[in-house]
C-alpha positions as CSV (number, residue, x, y, z in Angstrom):
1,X,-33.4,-38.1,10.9
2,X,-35.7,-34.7,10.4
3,X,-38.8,-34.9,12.2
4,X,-42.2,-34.9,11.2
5,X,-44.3,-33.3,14.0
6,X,-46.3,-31.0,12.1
7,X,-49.7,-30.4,11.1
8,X,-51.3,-32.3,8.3
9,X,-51.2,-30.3,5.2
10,X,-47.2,-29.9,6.1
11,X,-47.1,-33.3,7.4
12,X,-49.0,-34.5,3.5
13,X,-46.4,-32.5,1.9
14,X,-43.4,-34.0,3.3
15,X,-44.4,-37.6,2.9
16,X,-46.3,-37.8,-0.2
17,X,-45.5,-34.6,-2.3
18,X,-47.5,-33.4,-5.4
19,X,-46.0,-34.1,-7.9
20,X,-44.0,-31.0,-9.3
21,X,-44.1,-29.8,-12.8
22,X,-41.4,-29.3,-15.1
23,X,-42.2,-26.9,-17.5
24,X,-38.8,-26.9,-20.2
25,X,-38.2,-23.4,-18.7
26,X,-35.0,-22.6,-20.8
27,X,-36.7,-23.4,-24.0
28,X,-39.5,-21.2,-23.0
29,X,-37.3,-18.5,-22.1
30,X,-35.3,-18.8,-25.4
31,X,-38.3,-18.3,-27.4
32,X,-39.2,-15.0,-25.7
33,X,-35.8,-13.8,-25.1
34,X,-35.0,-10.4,-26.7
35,X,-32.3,-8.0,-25.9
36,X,-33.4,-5.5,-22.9
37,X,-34.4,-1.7,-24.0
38,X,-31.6,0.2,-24.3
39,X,-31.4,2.1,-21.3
40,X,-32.3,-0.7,-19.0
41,X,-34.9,-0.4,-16.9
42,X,-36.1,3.4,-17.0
43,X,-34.8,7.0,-18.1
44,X,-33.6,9.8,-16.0
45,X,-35.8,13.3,-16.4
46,X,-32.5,14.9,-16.4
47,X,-31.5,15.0,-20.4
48,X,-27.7,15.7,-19.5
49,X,-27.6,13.1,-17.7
50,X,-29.2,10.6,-20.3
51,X,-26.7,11.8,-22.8
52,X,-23.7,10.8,-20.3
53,X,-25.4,7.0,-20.3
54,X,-25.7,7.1,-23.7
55,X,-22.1,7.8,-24.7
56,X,-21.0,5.5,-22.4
57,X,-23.4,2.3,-23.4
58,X,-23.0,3.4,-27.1
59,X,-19.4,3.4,-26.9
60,X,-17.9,0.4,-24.6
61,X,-18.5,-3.1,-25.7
62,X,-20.4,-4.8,-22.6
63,X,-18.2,-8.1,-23.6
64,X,-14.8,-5.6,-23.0
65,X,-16.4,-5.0,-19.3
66,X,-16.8,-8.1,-18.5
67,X,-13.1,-9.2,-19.4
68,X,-12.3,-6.5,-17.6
69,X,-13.9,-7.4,-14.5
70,X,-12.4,-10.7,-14.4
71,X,-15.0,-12.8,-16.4
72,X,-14.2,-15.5,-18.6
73,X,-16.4,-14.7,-22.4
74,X,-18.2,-17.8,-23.8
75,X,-20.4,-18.1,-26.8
76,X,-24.5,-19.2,-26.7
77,X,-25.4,-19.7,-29.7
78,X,-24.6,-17.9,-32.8
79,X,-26.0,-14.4,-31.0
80,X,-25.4,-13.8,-27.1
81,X,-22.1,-14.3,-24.9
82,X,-22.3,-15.5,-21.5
83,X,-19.5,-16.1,-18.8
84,X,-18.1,-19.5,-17.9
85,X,-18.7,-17.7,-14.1
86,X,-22.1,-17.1,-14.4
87,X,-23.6,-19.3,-17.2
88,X,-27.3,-17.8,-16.6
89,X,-26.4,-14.4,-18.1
90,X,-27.0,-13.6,-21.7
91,X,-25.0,-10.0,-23.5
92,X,-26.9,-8.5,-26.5
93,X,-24.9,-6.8,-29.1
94,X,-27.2,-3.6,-28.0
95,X,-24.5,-3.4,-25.0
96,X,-27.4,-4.8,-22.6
97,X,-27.5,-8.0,-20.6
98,X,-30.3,-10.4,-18.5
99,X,-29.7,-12.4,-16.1
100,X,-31.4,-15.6,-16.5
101,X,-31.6,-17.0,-13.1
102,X,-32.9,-13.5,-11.3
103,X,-36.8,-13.7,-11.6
104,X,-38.3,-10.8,-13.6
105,X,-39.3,-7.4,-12.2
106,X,-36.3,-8.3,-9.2
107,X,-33.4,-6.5,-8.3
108,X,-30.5,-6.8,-10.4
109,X,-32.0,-8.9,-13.2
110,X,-30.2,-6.8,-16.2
111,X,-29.9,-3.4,-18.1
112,X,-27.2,-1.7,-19.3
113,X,-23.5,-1.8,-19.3
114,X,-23.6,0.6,-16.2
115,X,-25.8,-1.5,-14.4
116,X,-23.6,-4.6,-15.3
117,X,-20.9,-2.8,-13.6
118,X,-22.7,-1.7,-10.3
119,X,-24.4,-5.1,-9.9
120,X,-21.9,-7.2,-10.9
121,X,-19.5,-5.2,-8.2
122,X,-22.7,-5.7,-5.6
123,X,-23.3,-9.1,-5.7
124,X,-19.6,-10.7,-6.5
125,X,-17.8,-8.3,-4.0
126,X,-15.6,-7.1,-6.6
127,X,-14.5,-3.9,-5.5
128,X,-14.2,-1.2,-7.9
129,X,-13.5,2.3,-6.8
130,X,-13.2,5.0,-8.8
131,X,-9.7,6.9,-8.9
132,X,-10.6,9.2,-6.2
133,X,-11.3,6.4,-3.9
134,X,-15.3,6.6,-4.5
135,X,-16.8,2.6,-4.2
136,X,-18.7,1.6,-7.2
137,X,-22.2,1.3,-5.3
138,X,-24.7,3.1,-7.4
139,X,-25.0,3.7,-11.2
140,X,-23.5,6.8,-11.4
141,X,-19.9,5.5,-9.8
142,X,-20.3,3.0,-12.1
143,X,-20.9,5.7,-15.0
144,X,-17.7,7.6,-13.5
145,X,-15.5,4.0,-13.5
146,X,-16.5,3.4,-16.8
147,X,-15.3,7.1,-18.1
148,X,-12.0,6.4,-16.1
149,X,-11.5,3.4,-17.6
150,X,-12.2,3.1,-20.9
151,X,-11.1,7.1,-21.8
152,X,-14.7,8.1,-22.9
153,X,-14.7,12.0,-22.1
154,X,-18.5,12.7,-21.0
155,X,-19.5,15.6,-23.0
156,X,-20.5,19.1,-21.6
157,X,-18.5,18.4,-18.5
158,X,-19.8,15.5,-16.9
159,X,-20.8,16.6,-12.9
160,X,-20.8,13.7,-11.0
161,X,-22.9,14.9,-8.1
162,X,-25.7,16.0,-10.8
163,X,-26.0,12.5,-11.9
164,X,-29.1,11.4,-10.5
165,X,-29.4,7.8,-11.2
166,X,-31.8,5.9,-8.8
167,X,-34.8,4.2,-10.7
168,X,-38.2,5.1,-9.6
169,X,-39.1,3.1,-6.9
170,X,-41.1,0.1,-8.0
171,X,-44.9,-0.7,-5.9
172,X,-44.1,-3.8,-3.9
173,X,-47.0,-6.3,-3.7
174,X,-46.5,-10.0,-2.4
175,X,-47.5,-12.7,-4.9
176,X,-50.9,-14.6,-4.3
177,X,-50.3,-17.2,-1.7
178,X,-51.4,-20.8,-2.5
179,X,-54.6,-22.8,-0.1
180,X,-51.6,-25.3,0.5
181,X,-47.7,-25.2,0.7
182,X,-47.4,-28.4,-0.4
183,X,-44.3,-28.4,-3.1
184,X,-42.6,-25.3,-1.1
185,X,-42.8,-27.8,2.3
186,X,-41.7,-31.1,0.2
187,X,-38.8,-28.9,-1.5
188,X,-37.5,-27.4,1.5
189,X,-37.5,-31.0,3.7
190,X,-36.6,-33.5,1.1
191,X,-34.3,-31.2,-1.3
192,X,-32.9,-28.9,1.6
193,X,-32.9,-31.3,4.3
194,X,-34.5,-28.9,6.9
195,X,-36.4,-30.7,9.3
196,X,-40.2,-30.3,9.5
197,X,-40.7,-28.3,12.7
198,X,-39.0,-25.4,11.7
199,X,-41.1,-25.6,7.9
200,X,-43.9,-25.7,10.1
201,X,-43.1,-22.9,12.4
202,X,-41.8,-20.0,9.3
203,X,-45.6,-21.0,7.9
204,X,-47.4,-20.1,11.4
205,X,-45.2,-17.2,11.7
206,X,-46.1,-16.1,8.2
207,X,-42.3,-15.7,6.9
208,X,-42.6,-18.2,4.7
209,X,-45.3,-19.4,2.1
210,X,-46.1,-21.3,-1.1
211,X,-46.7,-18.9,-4.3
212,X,-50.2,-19.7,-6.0
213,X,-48.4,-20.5,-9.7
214,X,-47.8,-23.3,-11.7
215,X,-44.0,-22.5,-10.6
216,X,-44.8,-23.3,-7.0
217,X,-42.3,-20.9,-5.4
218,X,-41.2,-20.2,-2.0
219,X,-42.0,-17.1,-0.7
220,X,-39.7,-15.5,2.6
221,X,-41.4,-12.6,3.9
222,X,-39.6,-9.6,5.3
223,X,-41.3,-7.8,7.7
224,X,-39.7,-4.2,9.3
225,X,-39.3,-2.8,12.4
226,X,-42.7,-1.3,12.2
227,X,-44.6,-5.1,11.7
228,X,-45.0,-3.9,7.9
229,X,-44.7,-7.0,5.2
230,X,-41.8,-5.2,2.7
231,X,-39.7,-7.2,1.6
232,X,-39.8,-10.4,0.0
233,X,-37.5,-13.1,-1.5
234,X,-38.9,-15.6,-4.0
235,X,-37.1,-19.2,-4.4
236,X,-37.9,-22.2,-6.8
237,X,-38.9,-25.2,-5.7
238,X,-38.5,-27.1,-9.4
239,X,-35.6,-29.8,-9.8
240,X,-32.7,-28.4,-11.8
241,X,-33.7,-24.8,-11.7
242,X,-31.4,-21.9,-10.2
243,X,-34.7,-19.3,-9.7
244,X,-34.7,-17.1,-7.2
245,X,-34.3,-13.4,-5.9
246,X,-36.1,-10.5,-4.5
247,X,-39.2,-9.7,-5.1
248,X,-40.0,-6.3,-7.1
249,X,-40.5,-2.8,-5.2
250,X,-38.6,-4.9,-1.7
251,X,-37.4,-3.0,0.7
252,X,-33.6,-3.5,0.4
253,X,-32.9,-2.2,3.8
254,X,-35.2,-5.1,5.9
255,X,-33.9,-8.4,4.6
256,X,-35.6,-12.3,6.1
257,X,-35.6,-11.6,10.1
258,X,-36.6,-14.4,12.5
259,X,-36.9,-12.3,15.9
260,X,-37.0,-14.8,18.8
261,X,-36.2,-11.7,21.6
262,X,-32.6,-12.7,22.0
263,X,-29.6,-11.4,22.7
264,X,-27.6,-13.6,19.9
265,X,-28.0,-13.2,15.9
266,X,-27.1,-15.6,13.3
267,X,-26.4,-13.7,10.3
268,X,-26.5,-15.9,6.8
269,X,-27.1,-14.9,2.8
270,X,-30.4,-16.8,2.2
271,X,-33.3,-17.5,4.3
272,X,-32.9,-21.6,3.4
273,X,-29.4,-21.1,5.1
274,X,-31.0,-19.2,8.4
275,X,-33.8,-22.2,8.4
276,X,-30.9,-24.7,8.2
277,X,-29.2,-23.5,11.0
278,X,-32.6,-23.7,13.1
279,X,-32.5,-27.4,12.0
280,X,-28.8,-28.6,13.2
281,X,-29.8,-26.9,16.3
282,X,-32.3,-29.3,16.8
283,X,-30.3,-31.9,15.6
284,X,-27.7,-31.2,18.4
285,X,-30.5,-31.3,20.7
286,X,-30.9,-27.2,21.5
287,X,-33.9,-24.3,21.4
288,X,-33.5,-23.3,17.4
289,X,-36.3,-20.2,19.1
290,X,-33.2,-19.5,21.6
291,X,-31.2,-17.3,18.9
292,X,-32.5,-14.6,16.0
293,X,-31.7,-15.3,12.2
294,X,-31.0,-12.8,9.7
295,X,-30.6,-13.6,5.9
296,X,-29.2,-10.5,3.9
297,X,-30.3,-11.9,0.6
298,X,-26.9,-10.5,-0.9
299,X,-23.5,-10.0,0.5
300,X,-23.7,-6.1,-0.6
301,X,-26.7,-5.8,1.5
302,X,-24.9,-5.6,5.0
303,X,-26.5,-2.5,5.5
304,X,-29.8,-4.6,6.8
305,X,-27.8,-6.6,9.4
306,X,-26.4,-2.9,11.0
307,X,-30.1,-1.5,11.1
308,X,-31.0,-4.5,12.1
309,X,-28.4,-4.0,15.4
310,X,-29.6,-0.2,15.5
311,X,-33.1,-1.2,16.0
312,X,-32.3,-3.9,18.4
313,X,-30.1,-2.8,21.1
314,X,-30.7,-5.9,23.1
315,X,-28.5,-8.0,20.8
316,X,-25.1,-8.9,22.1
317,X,-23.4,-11.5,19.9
318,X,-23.3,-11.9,16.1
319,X,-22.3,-15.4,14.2
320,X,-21.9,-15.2,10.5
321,X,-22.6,-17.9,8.9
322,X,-22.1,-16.7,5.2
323,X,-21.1,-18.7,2.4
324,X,-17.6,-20.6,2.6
325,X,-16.4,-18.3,-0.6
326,X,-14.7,-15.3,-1.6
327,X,-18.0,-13.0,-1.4
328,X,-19.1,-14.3,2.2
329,X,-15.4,-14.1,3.6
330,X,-15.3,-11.0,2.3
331,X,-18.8,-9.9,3.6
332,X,-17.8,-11.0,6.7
333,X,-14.4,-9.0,7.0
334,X,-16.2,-6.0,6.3
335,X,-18.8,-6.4,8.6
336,X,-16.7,-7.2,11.4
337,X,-15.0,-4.0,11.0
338,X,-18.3,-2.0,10.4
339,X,-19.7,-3.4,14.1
340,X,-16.2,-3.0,15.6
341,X,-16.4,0.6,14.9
342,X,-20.3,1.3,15.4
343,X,-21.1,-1.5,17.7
344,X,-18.3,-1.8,20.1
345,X,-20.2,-3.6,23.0
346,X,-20.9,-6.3,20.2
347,X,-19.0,-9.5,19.9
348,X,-18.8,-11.0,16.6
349,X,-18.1,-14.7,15.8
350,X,-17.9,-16.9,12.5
351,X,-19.8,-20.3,12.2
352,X,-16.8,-22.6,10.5
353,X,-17.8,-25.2,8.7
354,X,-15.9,-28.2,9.0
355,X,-13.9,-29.0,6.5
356,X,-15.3,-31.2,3.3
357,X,-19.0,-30.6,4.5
358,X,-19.6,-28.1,1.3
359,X,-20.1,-24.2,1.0
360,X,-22.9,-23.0,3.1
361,X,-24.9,-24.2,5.9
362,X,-27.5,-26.2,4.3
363,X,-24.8,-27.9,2.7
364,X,-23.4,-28.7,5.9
365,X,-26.8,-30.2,7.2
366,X,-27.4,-32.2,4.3
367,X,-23.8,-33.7,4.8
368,X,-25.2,-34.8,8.6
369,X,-28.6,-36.0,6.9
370,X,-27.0,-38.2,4.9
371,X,-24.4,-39.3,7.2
372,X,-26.8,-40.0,9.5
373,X,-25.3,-37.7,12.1
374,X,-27.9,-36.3,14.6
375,X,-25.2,-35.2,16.6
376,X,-22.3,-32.8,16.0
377,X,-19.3,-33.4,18.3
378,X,-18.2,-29.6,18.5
379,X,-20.4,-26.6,17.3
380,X,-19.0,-24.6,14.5
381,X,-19.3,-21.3,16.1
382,X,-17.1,-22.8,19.0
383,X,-14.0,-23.8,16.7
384,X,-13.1,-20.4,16.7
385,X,-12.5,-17.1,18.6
386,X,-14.7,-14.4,18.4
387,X,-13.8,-12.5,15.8
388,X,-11.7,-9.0,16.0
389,X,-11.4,-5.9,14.0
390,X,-9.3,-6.8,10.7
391,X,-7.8,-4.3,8.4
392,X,-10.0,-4.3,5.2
393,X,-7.9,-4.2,2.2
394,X,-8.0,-1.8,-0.8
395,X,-10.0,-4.0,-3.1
396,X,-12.9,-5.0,-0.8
């Protein structure tokens, strides 16, 4: 069972919750839905390079990309396209797309076809390189795939290293924090299954809190090597609703740390997943505060787990626990050979999940909550070796 030792505005969360509202957020959201402006989210100062975007967005179908990429088409309405793979994102015939379940004003949300292409890439690990080996990571590989692969000659020869394509940086301000994290505390213990203690001790610490809306979100604070608050990662807390994402103007290089002075660091995609490890720890009767967490927020952001390791010298061991999928295996493989390289005093080890007990970690500690299990007979990260230094093929 989860426990409940905690003080009493948790403790009135977790046994009599609010009740939550449930706004009809898709209707609302198809009233006010209108194809993005056609350059995405900003312009470049740089005119050349705003006439390379728009030959390329004016003259490949964002549909034709997404086949391309592997997605399967399907029609909303008599309007917009989706994909049977990600059923939250809407195309416009203005070759833009949004993506429902990314809040507004985050990372990623929509834009153009180029952005489509470089986030897409990003946050599915597709792995698209350009044909002189160049990773699609930024807009203007994506602008170079797109030339390479759909024969659009940019006019007055296109020079790649002149095309500047970073978006100003957006001013990042935390969302107002509620008097009372009563929905964020009842979602995360009787949705998520994580036990009250650890709810309890991510509000003391002040990486977690309840946003002041009717939404009720859940906040996860980021906080840098320097103490600063800069990065943040909003999650719903409604039934039914996939919301969630960074926060605007986040610092993409910080990332949901839990720093417990240790030498070992759990490394997970979400902050939910980091705070369900903490709670099968406590299940199987150990210190959660024993090891550090580390939630990436992406698989494409690994980048915060090695400057995480750069600024922390002390760590010694690192246990993935990413998702049981593609992406997170993926993630994983590439990381491993990242640390292998950079870190070689490092071990690195991968938290398996037994089989049939779902995707991720909180899956896995729902499966014990419901099976009543407060005791796991072997640890995941103890089923297998610690990892070694793989070759990473071509297309990751």
């Amino acid at each position: 069972t989860v426990g409940n030792e905690i003080g009493p505005d948790i403790a009135k969360a977790v046994e009599v919750p609010a009740p939550l509202p449930q706004p009809q957020e898709e209707q609302q959201r198809e009233a006010k839905r209108k194809p993005q402006k056609p350059y995405g989210s900003y312009r470049n100062s740089n005119d050349q390079y705003n006439e390379w975007r728009d030959q390329l967005v004016n003259n490949i179908d964002i549909r034709d990309v997404a086949d391309r990429l592997g997605y399967t088409l399907t029609r909303v309405g008599n309007k917009f396209f989706s994909t049977s793979e990600h059923d939250s994102v809407r195309f416009y015939p203005n070759n833009t797309y949004v993506r429902e379940s990314v809040p507004k004003g985050a990372a990623h949300r929509g834009g153009t076809t180029i952005d489509f292409v470089k986030n897409f890439n990003l946050d599915d690990g597709i792995g698209l390189h350009c044909a002189d080996g160049t990773p699609v990571n930024e807009a203007k590989d994506a602008m170079k795939w797109l030339s390479e692969n759909f024969n659009i000659q940019l006019s007055q020869g296109f020079d790649y290293s002149k095309a500047q394509s970073k978006a100003p940086k957006q001013e990042f301000k935390l969302p107002k924090k509620a008097d009372n994290p009563v929905h964020a505390a009842a979602y995360l213990h009787k949705t998520r299954g994580i036990d009250s203690k650890t709810i309890s001790n991510m509000l003391e610490r002040g990486l977690l809190y309840e946003e002041d809306t009717a939404f009720h979100n859940a906040i996860f604070v980021g906080v840098n090597k320097d103490g600063e608050r800069d990065f943040a990662n909003h999650h719903t807390t409604l039934p039914g609703s996939k919301y969630k994402g960074d926060i605007g103007g986040s610092n993409e290089e910080t990332g949901w740390y839990v720093a417990n002075n240790s030498d070992k660091l759990y490394v997970s995609e979400a902050p939910i997943d980091a705070m369900s490890l903490m709670s099968v720890k406590r299940m199987d009767g150990e210190n959660p505060d024993s090891a550090n967490y580390l939630a990436t927020c992406s698989t494409a952001k690994l980048n915060i787990l090695y400057n995480r390791l750069t600024d922390d010298p002390n760590i010694k061991t690192v246990v993935f626990a990413m998702d049981k999928d593609d992406p997170g295996q993926k993630a994983i493989q590439t990381a491993v050979n990242t640390i292998s390289a950079k870190f070689p005093n490092i071990t690195c080890k991968q938290y398996e999940l037994p089989d049939g007990c779902g995707k991720d970690v909180n899956d896995y500690l729902k499966y014990r909550n419901n099976r009543g299990q407060t005791n796991s007979p072997k640890k995941p990260e103890q089923q297998s070796e610690a990892l070694t230094q793989e070759p990473v093929s071509p297309e990751i």
